[in-house]
N, C-alpha and C positions, 0 to 999 in steps of 0.2 A: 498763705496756703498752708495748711499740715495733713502730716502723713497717719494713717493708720493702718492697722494690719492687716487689712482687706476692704479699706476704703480711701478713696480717692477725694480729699473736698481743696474746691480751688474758688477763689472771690472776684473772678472776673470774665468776661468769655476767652479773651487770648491763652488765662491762665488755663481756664477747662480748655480747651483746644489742644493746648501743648501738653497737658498730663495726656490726655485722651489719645493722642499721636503716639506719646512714648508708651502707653501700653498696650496701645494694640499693633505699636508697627505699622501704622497707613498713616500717609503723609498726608495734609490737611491743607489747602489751597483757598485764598481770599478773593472774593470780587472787591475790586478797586473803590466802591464804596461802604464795603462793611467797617466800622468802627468800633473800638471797646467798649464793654457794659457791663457795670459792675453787678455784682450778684453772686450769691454764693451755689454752688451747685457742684454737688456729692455721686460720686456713681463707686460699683463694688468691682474691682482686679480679682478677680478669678480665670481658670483654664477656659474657662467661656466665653468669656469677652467678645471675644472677636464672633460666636454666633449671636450674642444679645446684642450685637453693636447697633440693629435698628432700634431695638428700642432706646436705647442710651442717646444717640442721635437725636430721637423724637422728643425726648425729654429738655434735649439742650436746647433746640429750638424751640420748646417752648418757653422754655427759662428767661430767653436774653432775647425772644422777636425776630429770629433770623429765618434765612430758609438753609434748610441743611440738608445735604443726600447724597449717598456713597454710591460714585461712579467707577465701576473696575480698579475696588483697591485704594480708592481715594478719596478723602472726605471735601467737597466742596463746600463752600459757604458764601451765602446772599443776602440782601438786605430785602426785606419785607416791605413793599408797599409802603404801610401805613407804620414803620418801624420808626421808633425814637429813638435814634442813637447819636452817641456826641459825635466830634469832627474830627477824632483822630485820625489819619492816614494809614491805611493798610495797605499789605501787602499787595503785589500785581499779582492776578492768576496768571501762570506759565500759555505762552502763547498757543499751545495744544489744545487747551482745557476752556479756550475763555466761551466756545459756542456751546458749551456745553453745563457753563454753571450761569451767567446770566445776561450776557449776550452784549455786555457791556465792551466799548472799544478800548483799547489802549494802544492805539497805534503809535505811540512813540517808544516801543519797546520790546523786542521781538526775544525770548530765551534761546541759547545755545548750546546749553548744556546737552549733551548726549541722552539723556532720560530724566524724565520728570519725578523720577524720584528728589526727594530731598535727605539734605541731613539727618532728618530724623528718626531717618528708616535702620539710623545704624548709630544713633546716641548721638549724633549733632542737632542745632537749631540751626535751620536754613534756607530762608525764602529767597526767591527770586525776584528782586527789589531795588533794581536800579530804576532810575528814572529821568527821561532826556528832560531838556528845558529848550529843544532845537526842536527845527520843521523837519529833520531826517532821520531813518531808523537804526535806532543803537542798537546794537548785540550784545548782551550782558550774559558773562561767565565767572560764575559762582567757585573760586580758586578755595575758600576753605576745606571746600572736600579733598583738595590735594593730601591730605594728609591720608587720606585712604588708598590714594592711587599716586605712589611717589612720582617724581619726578626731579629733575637734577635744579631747575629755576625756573621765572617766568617765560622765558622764550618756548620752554619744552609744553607748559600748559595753556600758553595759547594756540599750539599745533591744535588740539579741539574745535578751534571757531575755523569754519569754512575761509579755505582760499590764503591761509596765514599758513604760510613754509618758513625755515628757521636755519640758517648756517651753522655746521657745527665744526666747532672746535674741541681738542681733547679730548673726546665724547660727548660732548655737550651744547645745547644749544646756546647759543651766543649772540646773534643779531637775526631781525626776522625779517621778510619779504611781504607783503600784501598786496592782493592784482597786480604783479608781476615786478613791482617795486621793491625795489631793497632798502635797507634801512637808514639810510642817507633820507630817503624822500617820507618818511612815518614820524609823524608829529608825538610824544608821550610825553605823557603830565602824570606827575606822581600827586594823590589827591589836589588835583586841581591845577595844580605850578607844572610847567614843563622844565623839562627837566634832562640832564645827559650824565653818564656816565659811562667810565673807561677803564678796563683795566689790561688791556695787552693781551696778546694773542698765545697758545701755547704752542703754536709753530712761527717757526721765524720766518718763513715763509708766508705767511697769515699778518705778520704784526698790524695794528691799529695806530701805533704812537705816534703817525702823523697828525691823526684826528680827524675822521671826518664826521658824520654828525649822527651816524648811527647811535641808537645806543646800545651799550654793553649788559644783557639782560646777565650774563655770570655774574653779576656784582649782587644780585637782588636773590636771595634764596626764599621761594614759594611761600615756606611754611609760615612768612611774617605778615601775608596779604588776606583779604576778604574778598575782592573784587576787581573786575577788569570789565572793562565797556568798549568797546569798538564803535566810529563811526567811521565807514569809509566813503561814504557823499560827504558835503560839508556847508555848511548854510554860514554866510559871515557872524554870526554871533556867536559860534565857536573861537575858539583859538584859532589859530592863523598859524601856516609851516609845514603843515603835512599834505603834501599831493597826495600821497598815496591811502592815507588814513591818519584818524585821530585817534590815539589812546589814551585810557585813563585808568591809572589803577591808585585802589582805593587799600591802605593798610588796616580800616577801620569803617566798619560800618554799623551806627548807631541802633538804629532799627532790628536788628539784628536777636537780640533781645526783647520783647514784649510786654515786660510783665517787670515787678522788682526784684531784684534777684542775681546770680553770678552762675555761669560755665566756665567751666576750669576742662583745657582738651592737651597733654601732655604725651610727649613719643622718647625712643629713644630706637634708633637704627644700627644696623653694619649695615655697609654698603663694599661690595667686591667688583674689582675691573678685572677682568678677564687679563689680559695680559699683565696686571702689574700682582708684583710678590707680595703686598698686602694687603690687610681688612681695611677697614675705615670706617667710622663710625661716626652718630649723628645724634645729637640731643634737639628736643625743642618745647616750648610750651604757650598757652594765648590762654591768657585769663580776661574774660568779661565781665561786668557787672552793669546793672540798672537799680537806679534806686531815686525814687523820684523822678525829679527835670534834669537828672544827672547822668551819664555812661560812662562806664571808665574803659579804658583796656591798656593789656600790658601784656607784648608777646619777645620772647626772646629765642632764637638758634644760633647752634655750633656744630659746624661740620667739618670734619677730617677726611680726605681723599686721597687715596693716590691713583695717579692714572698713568698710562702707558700708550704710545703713540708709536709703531713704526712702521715701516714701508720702505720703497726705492721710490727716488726721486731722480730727476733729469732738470736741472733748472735753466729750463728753457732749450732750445737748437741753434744752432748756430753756422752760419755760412763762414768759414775762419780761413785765413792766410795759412797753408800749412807750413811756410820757414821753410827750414831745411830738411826737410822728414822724406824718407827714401819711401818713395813710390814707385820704383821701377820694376816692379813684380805685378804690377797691377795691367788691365787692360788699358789701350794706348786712349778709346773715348773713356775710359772714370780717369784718366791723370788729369785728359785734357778740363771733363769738369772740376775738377782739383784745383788746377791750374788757374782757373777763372773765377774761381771761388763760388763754386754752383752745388757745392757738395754742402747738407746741413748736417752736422754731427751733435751728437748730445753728448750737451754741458753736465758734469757733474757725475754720472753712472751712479749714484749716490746712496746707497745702505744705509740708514738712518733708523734712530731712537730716540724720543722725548720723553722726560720723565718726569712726570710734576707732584710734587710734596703738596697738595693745597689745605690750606687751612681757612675758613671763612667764619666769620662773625657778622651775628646781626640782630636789632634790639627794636623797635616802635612801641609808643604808650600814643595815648589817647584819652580827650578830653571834650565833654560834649556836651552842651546844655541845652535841652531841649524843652520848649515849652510852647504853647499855642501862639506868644506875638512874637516871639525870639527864639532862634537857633543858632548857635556858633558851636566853633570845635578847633580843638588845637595836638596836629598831629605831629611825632616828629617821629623819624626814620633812620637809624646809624647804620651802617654794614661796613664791614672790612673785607675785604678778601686777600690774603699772603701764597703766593706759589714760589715755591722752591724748585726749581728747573736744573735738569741737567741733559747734556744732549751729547751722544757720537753719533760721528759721522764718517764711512769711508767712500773716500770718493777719488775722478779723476782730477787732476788739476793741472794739466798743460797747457797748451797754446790753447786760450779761449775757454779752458776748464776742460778743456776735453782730453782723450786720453795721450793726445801726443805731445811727447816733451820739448820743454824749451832748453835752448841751448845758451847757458850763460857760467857767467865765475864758475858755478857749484856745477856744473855737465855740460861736459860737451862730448856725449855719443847722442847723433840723432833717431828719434826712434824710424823705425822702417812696418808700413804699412805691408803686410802678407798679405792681406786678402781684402775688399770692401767689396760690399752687397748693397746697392742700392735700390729704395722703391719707387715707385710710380713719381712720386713727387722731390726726387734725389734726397730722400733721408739715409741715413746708413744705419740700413736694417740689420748688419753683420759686419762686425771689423774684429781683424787679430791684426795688433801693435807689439813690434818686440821694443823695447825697452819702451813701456808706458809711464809717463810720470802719475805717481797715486798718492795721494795726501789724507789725513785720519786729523778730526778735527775732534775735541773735546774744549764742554764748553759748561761755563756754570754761569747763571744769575738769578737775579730774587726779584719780584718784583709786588709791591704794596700797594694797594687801591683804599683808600677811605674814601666814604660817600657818609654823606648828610644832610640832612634838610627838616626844615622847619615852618609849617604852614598854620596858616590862622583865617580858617575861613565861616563864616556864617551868611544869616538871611532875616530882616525885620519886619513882621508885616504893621507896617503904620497904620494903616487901616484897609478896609476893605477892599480898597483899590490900590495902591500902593504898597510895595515890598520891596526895600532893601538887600541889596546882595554886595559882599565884600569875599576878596580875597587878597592876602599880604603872606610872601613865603620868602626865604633864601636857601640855597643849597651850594654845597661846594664838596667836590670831589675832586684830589690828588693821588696822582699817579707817582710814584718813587721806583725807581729801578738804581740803587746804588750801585752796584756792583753788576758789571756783562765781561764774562773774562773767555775768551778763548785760545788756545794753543794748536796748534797745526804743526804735523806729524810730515816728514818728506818720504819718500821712496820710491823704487823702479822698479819692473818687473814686466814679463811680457800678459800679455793682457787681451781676453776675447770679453768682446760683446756682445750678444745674438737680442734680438729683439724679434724676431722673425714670429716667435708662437704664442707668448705670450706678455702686451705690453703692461701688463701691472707689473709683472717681476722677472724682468730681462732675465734673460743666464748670463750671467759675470761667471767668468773664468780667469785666477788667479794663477802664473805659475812660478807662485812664492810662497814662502809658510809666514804671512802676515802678520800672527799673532808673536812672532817672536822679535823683542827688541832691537836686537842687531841690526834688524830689517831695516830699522826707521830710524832718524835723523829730524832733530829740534830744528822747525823751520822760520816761526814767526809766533808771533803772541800778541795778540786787538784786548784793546780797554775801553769800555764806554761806561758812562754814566747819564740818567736822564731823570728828568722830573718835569711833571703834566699837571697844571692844575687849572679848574676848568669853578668859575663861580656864577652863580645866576641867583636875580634878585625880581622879583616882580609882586606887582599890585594891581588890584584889580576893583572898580568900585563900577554897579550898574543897579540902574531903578527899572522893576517894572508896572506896570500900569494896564490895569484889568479893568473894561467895562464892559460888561455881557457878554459878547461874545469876537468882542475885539480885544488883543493887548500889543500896548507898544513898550519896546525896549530902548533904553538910551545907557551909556558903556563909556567906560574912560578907562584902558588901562597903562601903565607902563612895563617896560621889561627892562635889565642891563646884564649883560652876558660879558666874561671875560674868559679868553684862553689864554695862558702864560705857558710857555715850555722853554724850557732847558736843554739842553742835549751836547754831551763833549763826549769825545773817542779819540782814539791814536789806533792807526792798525801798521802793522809791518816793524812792530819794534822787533830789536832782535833778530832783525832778518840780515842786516849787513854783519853784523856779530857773531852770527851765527855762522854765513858763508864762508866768512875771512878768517875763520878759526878762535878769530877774540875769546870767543864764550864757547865752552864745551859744548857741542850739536850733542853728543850720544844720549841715548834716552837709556840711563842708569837705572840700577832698580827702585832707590826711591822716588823718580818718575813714573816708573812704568804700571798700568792697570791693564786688564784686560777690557775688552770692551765685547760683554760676551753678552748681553739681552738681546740681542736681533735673533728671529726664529733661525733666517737663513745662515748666518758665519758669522765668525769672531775675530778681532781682530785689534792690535796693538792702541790702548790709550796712554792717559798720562791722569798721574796723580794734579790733581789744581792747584789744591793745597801745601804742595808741596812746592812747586814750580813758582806759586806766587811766596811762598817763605824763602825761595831763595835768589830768585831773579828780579823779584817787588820791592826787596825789602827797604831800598832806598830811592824808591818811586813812589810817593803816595798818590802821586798822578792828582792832585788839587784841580779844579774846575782849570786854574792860571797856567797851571800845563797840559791840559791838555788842548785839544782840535776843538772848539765850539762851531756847529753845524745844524741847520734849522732850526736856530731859537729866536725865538721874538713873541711878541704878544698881538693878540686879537682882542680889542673892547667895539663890542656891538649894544647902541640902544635902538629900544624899538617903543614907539607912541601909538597908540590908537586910540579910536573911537569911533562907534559905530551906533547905529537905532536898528532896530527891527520893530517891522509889524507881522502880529497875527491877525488871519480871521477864521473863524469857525463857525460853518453853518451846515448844520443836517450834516451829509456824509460826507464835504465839502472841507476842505481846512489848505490854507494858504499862508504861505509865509514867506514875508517880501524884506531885504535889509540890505543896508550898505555901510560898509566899512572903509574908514580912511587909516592909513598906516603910513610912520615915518619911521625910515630905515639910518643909523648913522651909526657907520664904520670907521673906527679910529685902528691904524694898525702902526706895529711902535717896533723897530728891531730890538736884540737883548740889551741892550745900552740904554734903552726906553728914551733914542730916539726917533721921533715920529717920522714915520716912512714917506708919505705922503699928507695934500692934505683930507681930511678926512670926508668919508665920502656916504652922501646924502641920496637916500632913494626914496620918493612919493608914491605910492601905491591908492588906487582908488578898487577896494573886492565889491562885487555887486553878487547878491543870491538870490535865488525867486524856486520857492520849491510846495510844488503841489501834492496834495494824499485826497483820494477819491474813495470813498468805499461803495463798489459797487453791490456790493451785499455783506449780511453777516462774515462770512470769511474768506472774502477776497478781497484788496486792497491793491491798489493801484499807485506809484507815486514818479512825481517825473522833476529832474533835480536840475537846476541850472546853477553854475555857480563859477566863482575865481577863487584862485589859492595862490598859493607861493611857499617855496620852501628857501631859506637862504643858501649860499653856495656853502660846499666845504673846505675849508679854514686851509687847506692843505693849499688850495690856491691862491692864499694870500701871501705865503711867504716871500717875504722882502727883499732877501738878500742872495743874491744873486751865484748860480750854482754850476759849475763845470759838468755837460754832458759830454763825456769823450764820443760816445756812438754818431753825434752828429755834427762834434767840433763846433758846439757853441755853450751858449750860457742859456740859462732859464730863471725867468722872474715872477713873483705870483704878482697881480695885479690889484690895489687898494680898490679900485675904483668899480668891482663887479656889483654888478645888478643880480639882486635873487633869482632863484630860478620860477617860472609863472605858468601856470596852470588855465586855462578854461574848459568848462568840462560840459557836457551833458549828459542824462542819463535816465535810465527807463527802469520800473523796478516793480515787478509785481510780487504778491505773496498771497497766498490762495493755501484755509487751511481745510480740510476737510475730514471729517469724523478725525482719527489718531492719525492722519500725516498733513504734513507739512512742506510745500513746496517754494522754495521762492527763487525767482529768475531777474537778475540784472544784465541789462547791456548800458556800454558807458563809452565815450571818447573824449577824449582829451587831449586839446594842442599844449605842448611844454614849450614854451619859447628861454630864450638866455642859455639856454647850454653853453657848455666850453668846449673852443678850440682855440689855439694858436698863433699869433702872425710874429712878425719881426718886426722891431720899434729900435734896431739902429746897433748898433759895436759894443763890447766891452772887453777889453783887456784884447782887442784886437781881433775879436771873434763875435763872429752873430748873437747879437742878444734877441732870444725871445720870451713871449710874456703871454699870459692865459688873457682871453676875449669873451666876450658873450656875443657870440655867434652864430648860432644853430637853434635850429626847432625840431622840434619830429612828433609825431602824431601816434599817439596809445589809445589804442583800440580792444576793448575786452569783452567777454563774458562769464557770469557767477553764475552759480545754480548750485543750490544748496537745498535737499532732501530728509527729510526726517522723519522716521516713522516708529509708532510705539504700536509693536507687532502685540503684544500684551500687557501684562501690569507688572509684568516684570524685564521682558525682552526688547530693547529700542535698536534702532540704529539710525547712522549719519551719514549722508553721502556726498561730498562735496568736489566740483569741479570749477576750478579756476582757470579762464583764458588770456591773455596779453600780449599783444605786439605792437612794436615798435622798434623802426630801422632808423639811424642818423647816419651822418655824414660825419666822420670825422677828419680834421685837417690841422695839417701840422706846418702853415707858413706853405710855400712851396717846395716843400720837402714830402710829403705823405700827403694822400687821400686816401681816403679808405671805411665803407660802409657796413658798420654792425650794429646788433640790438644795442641797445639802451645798456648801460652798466649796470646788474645788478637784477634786470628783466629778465624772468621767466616764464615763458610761454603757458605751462603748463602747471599746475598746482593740483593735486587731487588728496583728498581726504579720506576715511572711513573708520568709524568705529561701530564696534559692536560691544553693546553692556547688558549687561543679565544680573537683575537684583533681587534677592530674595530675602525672608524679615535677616536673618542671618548670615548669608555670604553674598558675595556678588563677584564679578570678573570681567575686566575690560578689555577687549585688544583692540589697539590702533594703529594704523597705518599712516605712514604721511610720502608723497612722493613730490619734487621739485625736480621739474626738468633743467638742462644745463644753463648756465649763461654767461655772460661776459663778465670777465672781474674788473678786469680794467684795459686801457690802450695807452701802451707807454710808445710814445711817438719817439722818443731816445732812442729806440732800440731799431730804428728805422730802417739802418743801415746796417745792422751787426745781425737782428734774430727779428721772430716774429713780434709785429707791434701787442696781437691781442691774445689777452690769456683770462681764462676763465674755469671753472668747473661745469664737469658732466653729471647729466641726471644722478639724483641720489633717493634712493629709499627709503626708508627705518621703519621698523615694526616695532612695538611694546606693548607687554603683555602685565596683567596685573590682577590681583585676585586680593577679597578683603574675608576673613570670616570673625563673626563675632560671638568671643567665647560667654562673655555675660554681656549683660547693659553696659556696664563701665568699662571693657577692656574688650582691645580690639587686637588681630594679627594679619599683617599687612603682608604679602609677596608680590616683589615685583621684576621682570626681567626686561632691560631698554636692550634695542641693539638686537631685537630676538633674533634676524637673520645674518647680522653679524655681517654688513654690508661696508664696502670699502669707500675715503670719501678719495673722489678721486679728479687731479687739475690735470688743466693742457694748456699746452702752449700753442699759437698757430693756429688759421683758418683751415689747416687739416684735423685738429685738435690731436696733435701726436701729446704723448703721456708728459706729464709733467712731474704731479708730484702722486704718488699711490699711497694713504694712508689708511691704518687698522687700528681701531682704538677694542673689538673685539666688543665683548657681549658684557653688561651691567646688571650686577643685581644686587634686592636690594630685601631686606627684612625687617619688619618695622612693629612694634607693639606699640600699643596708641591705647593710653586711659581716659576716658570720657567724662566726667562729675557733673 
């Protein structure tokens, strides 16, 4: 193709298409049978354009044999009857558009994007061109535009597809939810390989370093990706592991490109957290090329953050022994509940700050050979993510964490309860304690995530009936935390609590000047170190077989997964040293900081660096000295093979298949001696899934299917573990059975003129859950061990709305249902019935986008109602077993305007309403933990070529 100074010539139709798009600003949309046709065809760029665009149109359709005609704003294109064109593969029209350009079906593929604008409308290329090879409907969202609409990672830009809620941590999205599941049970495949990833939590409160099988979307920053597809039915010649849905994201998409040639799309950001004292800043770039049967791509970012986290915290309530704590000012029934240990007090009163330093890196290239009998592609994936963490905290820490002191070596005045106020449910909504024990905890570590993986996948057509498909990946991702140092601050002081007005942020009342040294006394100092590394290998080889309007599938693949973790700590050094006078307690000045970032008060820290140059310095605390605690290893392989058939008649298509799977878990304490012997699970998945079209755009499909997701890893631990709360031991169990799904489901989509309706109802029995029993003594005390013992039945509804109100105004309305209640059981010790971990009832969505040739603006909403985090049956006896998170919010706002063709400027604001996330403890859900990461924004120039 060459340029001239007022004329346009291009030597193929994709090429005239995509000049044609980029100058007049209207995005150009393909029926699933137009192909490219060479030919040379010339048109003139003048201020007119866009009203000669009929005739220009009329011209190209003549040129290349197509049908062509511009519906509000948009150029559609069909193939002619009697048209000669080769067999290349074109793009899908966007599911809005297809009754309207040639009435052609593509029901294995439904678009999600918020408006049918494309890239092009603002200097990118970018069709909407994923495509299932399953009997169920994918949802494919188009992530290269993220770069006009920031966002922190992938979790935050799949909040766009209906019924997808996301946890956040830091401010940021972190693990996501789908039909009411958390991400424990969400199957992801990075092109193609499934895949995990970990990098810890930036509340400690939060950590992940047990592992369970969520993935950790902070590792993966947006700007390296092209593509994400969603299925949440599941037909067995998918992958296998995801109850809740399958994902797949794509760092490269070949097709992407049309013609020979390179895009070059380059940013460079500040990004500000509201609460934290610095800028941050963010580079990135994605160079494409086509040239021949060849595509190359090579994308690289690096991002710098700092983020800010605080709030009051209460960890956990607690029904506690008060000792010897003067009560006798109190009423004769609150002593007697006192007495009997009926009073729950809150653990912790806790003033808290997280501060995280993050640093992220991350690189993908691509390699693609594309030709008529052969395709392959060879992708690879690096990212790092580095957070420098520092934390205070002032809190109570008496009898049970709470405000009353213990009496030992270092005190013996016992504190005297003045007042308590208790509620409905005997919490203590009000207490003033004269001498309160209070504790100030400063705390540093670092913790390092590498992720990587390398896939090689393609497809050979042997002949007309016959097509080869291969896939071969590894990936490995290590977690390092060298260094966890904390120091704990002593002191007394008389002390009010009121919770009475407002539970986000008690009134704590001090009547001491806390920020001054004297106050405080050196009380102990914890050391951990840990390392997580987590490797997976898999292959894949599967033929299919096309005859008219049958095809069968036959599938062989392998998988091997490996968890390895490390973990050693010492906590309480220094505390007899401390008491007994050995080591000077006084917090000196080269100890002493202030600990003045909390909105509410300030209040006595310690320098780290200082404390560990002189209290460390003949401690290097080696893995051989320290406490090693929950390490050992997980190797899981997994066998399949499976057939599928198609059929497809008139508006009729069926598809029947069945999968065999062998499951074999080897689990090895850190010694890498094997725990038990290893254990072997058979699986037979059956799927039968129907699509009816009962007219042009309405579509009917009805899903039956099996799944399973494996347990998480947390439950296997080997080696046997002191619960004080119930005076026994707990062991994880080699020998669990995955967790197993059967589902049915109902799903219509019905599109009409500009909207778009689609309605699922679904049920599904989960059998193999965990609960508890007891398998006999250890060290003289009850040993219990995790069972596959429960079912519960998940019941939902989707509905998902779209409507393009004009050619530049859409919107998206998404509403997500789910429930499900189990039993949970702890041996004869607990019973006790709540939702599903990680289930939420409620999911709602909504965006609104407005695109014009030169700016556009999106606001989106996401809201996830409360649920259960987890049920720590330990706590049985001591506090409430369940704790979870309350409904949460978040608004994002974003706007792009573009000042030429090549250069773009980005605004964006997450967090607009600047909502708090907020835990609880107890089926009352009194407050647990109240965090504020405060409002994000972001400024971003983006160059186009």
């Amino acid at each position: 193709m060459s340029w001239a100074a007022s004329k346009i010539t291009a030597d193929n139709l994709f090429a005239s298409l995509r000049m044609l798009s980029q100058h007049s600003q209207i995005p150009v949309f393909f029926s699933p049978e137009v192909a490219n046709v060479d030919g040379e065809f010339s048109f003139v760029v003048d201020d007119n354009l866009s009203q000669s665009l009929t005739s220009v149109v009329a011209r190209l359709a003549q040129t290349y044999q197509v049908k062509v005609e511009v519906v509000e704003d948009s150029i559609l294109v069909a193939k002619q009857p009697d048209a000669k064109l080769h067999t290349q593969q074109p793009k899908t029209i966007p599911k809005q558009l297809q009754k309207k350009a040639s009435g052609q079906r593509t029901e294995e593929l439904i678009v999600s994007a918020p408006a049918i604008q494309t890239r092009i409308n603002r200097g990118f290329q970018s069709y909407d061109n994923a495509e299932s090879n399953y009997g169920v409907r994918v949802e494919s969202l188009e992530v290269a535009n993220a770069t006009s609409y920031p966002v922190n990672n992938l979790a935050e830009s799949l909040l766009t597809v209906p019924g997808v809620a996301a946890s956040f941590d830091g401010g940021e999205g972190r693990q996501i939810a789908l039909r009411g599941l958390g991400g424990d049970f969400v199957y992801i495949a990075l092109n193609g390989m499934q895949t995990l990833a970990v990098h810890g939590s930036s509340l400690d409160s939060r950590e992940q370093n047990e592992r369970a099988l969520a993935f950790d979307f902070n590792v993966l920053p947006t700007e390296l990706f092209e593509q994400i597809n969603i299925s949440r039915d599941y037909a067995v010649t998918q992958d296998s592991g995801g109850i809740a849905a399958n994902i797949n994201v794509f760092s490269s998409v070949s097709d992407e490109l049309r013609v020979d040639g390179w895009q070059f799309n380059a940013f460079v950001e500040n990004n500000y957290h509201q609460l934290a004292d610095k800028v941050g800043s963010s580079v990135a770039f994605n160079w494409q090329a086509n040239y021949g049967d060849w595509f190359y791509a090579l994308s690289a970012s690096y991002k710098q953050k700092h983020t800010q986290e605080q709030g009051f915290n209460t960890y956990r309530w607690r029904n506690i022994n008060i000792a010897d704590t003067d009560i006798s000012q109190l009423a004769t029934d609150t002593q007697e509940l006192l007495q009997q240990q009926q009073v729950y007090f809150p653990r912790g009163n806790r003033y808290s700050v997280w501060y995280n330093q993050i640093k992220q890196a991350g690189f993908t290239a691509a390699l693609h050979y594309l030709s008529p009998k052969l395709q392959h592609k060879l992708d690879v994936v690096v990212s790092q993510l580095s957070n420098q963490k520092s934390e205070d905290h002032l809190a109570t820490r008496g009898i049970g964490s709470s405000a009353l002191a213990k009496v030992d070596q270092t005190n013996s005045q016992v504190s005297k309860l003045l007042d308590l106020q208790l509620d409905e449910f005997n919490f203590a909504n009000y207490a003033r304690v004269e001498h309160a024990q209070l504790a100030s905890e400063s705390r540093q570590l670092k913790k390092d995530s590498q992720f990587s993986q390398l896939t090689w996948a393609g497809e050979s057509h042997l002949n007309q009936q016959w097509t080869l498909h291969w896939l071969a990946g590894t990936a490995r991702n290590i977690l390092k935390i060298p260094h966890d140092h904390k120091v704990y601050l002593k002191t007394y002081a008389d002390f009010v609590s009121d919770y009475r007005y407002n539970t986000d942020y008690p009134r704590n009342t001090y009547f001491a000047d806390l920020t001054q040294a004297p106050q405080w006394q050196l009380d102990e100092v914890d050391v951990q170190s840990s390392r997580y590394k987590l490797t997976q290998k898999q292959f894949k080889l599967a033929v299919d077989y096309q005859q008219q309007q049958q095809k069968w599938t036959f599938a062989a693949q392998t998988k091997s997964f490996a968890d390895r973790r490390l973990v050693y700590q010492q906590g309480d050094l220094f505390k007899s040293e401390f008491a007994q006078g050995v080591i000077d307690n006084q917090v000196t000045d080269p100890y002493y900081r202030l600990a003045n970032k909390h909105k509410e008060l300030e209040w006595a820290g310690v320098n780290l660096q200082q404390i560990k140059a002189d209290l460390l310095p003949d401690h290097a605390f080696s893995d051989s000295e320290l406490n090693q605690v929950q390490s050992y290893s997980l190797e899981r392989k997994q066998y399949a093979a499976w057939v599928g058939y198609q059929h497809q008649q008139d508006d009729l298509t069926v598809n029947l298949a069945a999968r065999h799977e062998q499951l074999v878990t080897d689990i090895r304490d850190a010694s890498n001696v094997r725990a038990t012997t290893p254990a072997q699970h058979k699986l037979m998945l059956l799927s039968a899934n129907l699509l009816y079209q009962l007219d042009e755009g309405w579509q009917l499909r009805l899903v039956a299917s099996q799944n399973y997701t494996p347990v998480q890893t947390k439950y296997y631990v080997p080696t046997p573990s002191l619960i004080s709360g119930i005076d026994g031991y707990l062991v994880g169990n080699s020998q669990l059975a995955p967790y197993k799904s059967n589902q049915i489901a109902l799903q219509s989509n019905l599109t009409v003129d500009d909207s778009y309706l689609s309605v699922a109802l679904y049920n599904k029995r989960l059998d193999n859950l965990i609960n508890y029993q007891q398998i006999g003594f250890y060290a003289d005390k009850p040993l219990y061990q995790s069972v596959n013992a429960e079912h519960a039945w998940l019941t939902g509804l989707d509905v998902s709305w779209q409507q393009q109100w004009s050619p530049q105004f859409s919107s998206q309305l998404s509403y997500s249902f789910a429930d499900a209640a189990r039993t949970h059981k702890f041996a004869d010790i607990a019973e006790y019935c709540a939702q599903l971990e990680g289930l939420s009832k409620h999911i709602v969505s909504m965006t609104l986008d407005y695109q014009y040739k030169n700016w556009g603006a999106r606001l989106a909403a996401n809201y996830r109602s409360g649920y259960v985090d987890q049920i720590k049956f330990e706590r049985a006896k001591l506090d409430q077993i369940e704790s979870g998170y309350l409904a949460y919010a978040r608004m994002n706002a974003s706007a792009f305007y573009k000042v030429s063709r090549e250069l773009e400027v980005n605004f964006g604001v997450q967090n607009l309403a600047n909502q708090y996330y907020r835990e609880y403890a107890g089926k009352h859900q009194h407050l647990y933990n109240t965090t504020e990461t405060g409002r994000q924004f972001y400024l971003r120039w983006v160059l186009m070529l």
